[in-house]
N, C-alpha and C positions, 0 to 999 in steps of 0.2 A: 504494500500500500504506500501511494506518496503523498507523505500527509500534508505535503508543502502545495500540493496542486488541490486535495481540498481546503485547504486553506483560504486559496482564493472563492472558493465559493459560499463562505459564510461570511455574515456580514454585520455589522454592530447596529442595533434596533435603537432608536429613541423617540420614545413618543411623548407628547405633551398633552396631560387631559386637564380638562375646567375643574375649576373651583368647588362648583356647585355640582359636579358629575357626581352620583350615586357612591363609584365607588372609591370616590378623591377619597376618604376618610379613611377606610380600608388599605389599597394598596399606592395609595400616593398621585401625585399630581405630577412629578416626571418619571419615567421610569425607562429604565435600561437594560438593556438582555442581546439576543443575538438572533439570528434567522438565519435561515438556507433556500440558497433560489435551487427553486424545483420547475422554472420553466424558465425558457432563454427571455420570453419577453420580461422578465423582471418580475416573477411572481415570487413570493417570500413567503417560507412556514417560520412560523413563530409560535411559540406559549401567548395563548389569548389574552392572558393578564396583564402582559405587556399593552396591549393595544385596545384595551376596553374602554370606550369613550374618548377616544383618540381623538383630538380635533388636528392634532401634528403630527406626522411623524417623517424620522431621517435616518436615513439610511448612510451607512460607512463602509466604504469597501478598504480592503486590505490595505492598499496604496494610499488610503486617509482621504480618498474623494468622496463629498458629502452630497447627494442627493436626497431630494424630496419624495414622499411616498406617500400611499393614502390607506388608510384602514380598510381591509374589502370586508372583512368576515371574522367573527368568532366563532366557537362552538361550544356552548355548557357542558354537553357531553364529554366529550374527547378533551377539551382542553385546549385544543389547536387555533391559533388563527391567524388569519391572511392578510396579507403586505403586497401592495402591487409598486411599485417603484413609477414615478410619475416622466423620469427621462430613463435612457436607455443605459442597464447596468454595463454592458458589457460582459458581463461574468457568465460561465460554464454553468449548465445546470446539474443538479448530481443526482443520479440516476437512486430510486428506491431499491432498498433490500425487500426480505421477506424476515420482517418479526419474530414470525411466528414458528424460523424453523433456527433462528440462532438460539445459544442451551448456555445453561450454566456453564462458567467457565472459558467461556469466549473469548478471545482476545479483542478489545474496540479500542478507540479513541472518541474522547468527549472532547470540540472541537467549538469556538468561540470565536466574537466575529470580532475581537482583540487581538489577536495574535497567538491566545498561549492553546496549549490542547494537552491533554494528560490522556496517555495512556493506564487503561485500564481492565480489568475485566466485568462478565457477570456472572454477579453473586447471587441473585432469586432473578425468578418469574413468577411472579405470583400477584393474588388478588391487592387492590389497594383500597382505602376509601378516605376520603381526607372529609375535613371540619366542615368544609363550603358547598355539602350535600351535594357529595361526588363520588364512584365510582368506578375502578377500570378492573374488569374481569382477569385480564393479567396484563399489569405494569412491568417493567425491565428496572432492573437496579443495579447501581454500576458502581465500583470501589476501586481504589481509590478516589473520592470526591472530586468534583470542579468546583473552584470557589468561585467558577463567574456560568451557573449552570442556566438559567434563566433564558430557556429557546437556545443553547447549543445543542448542538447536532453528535445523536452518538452513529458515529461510523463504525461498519463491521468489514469483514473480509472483500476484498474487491473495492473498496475505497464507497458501498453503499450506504445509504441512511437507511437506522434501525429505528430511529425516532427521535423526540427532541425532547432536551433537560426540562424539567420541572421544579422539583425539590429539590433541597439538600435537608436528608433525613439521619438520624442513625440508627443503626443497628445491630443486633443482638449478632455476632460471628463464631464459633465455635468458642465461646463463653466471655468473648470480648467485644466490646463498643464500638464499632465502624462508622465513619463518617462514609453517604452514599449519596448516588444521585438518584430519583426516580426519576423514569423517562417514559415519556406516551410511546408507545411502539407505534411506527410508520403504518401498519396494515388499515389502523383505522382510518385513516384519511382518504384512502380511495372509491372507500362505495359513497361518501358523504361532497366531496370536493367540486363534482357538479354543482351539487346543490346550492356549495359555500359561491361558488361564482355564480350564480348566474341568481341568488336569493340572497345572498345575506346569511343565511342559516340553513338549516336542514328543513327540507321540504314533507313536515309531519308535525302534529300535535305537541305541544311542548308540556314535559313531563310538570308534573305541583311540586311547586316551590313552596318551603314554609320559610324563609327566611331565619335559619336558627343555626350556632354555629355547636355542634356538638362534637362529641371527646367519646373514647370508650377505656371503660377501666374497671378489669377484670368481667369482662364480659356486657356490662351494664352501659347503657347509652345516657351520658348525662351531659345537660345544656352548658356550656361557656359561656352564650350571652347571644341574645336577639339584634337582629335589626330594628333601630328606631324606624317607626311605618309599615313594618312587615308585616306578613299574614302570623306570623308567633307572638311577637308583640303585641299583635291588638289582641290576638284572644289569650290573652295573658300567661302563656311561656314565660317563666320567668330562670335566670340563672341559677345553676344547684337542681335543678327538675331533673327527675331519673326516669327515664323514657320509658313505661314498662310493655306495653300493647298498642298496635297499632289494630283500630276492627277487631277486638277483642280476639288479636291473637300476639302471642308474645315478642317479645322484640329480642333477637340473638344476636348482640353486636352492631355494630355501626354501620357494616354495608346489608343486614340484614335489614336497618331502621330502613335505611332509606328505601331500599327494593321493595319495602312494604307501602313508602306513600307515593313511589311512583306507581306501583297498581293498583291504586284507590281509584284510580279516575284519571283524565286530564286537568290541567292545569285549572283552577276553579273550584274545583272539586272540594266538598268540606271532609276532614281526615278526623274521625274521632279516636284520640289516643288516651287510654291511661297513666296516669305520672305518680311519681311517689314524691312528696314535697315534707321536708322535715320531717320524714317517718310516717307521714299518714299519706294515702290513696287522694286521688284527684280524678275528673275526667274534665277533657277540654273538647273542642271544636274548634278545628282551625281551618279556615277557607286560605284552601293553597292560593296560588297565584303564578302568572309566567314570569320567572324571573327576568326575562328580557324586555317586558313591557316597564320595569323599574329604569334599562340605562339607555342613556344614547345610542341611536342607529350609525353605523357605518353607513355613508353615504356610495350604492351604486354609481361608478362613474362609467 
């Protein structure tokens, strides 16, 4: 693999979002990561959270030439989102691997649109599910860490993309502490990426959002803290709430919570859960909501 020639194909993201943007308070009002063009006209994958509510954003190629770019697309699901470059990159685009057949123990490279790249390998495939009512049936997890992991691109064999950084998480390694990346694996992006061009999003019902940032610990799903205005919020979710039943059936962990109120219904849909609150039983009714009708559109260009 010549990691010098993908190098030039990744490229340093920076977006500028408003003030008053939904998720300015959450993940900030500039933000920085990195993208991979995956088509010659200057199309860029990215970690979506870079680019959510984007009113700016710039692109940096290797050589330090700064062009303009535009938000095309996020995805709640996957994670992933789109960067079209507004003049012509110039840059190679890097052709997709296959996810789903690289294995524990693989040799990759986690590769940044700054210049540095750490070789690494992988250490799980496995389920993930994070605080921001998220998901991925089997995530990639890469050791040693990127400290600039934020939409780098992990490469595998043949110089392909396996998918792109997300977190820096740690974990548990044959009795010791690991600093890791998690990374969306490339496979999801192809049945959906029509959609992302030519909509804005995925062309289907958007799954109920409750607006609640939860944790799991020792099996039990309990609330970190609501969003002000959310569908949790109003129906009074409050912090310290131990998620017991969703539809009077039990709640097994955190990607169990969630699989349980996305098949309640579509977005809208009222989700009756049980909670344990200082030791005694509760029930609530919370009217989900689509979380994308809360932020800023990407503007179609």
């Amino acid at each position: 693999m010549r990691i010098d020639t993908i190098l030039r194909s990744i490229v340093a993201v920076r977006a500028s979002i408003p003030d008053d943007a939904f998720t300015a308070t959450t993940l900030g009002t500039l933000r920085e990561g990195s993208g991979v063009v995956i088509r010659e006209d200057g199309l860029v994958l990215t970690i979506g959270y870079l680019i959510t509510e984007a009113e700016e954003v710039w692109l940096t190629r290797h050589d330090g030439q700064v062009v303009p770019a535009h938000a095309l697309a996020y995805d709640q699901e996957t994670g992933f989102g789109l960067v079209q470059a507004l003049v012509p990159l110039g840059i190679s685009a890097v052709d997709f691997g296959n996810a789903t057949e690289a294995a524990v123990g693989d040799p990759v490279w986690m590769v940044d649109g700054f210049g540095q790249s750490v070789r690494a390998n992988i250490v799980a495939k496995q389920e993930f599910a994070g605080y921001w009512e998220y998901v991925l049936d089997e995530a990639i997890f890469v050791a040693p860490a990127h400290p600039s992991w934020g939409g780098a691109a992990l490469i595998g064999r043949g110089g392909k993309l396996l998918g792109i950084g997300s977190l820096h998480l740690q974990m548990s390694r044959n009795g010791e502490i690991a600093d890791v990346n998690m990374v969306v694996p490339i496979n999801l992006l192809p049945p959906i990426l029509d959609d992302l061009l030519r909509r804005g999003r995925v062309n289907k019902p958007p799954r109920p959002w409750l607006g609640a940032f939860s944790t799991e610990s020792s099996g039990k799903v309990v609330v970190m803290s609501v969003i002000q205005g959310g569908p949790a919020a109003q129906a009074g979710l409050l912090q310290g709430d131990i998620i017991a039943e969703i539809r009077g059936h039990e709640v097994d962990g955190l990607a169990d919570f969630y699989r349980k109120v996305w098949t309640s219904g579509l977005a809208g849909a009222e989700i009756p859960m049980r909670i344990l609150r200082n030791g005694r039983e509760a029930w609530l009714r919370v009217k989900s909501a689509d979380r994308n009708s809360y932020l800023r559109k990407p503007q179609l260009q």
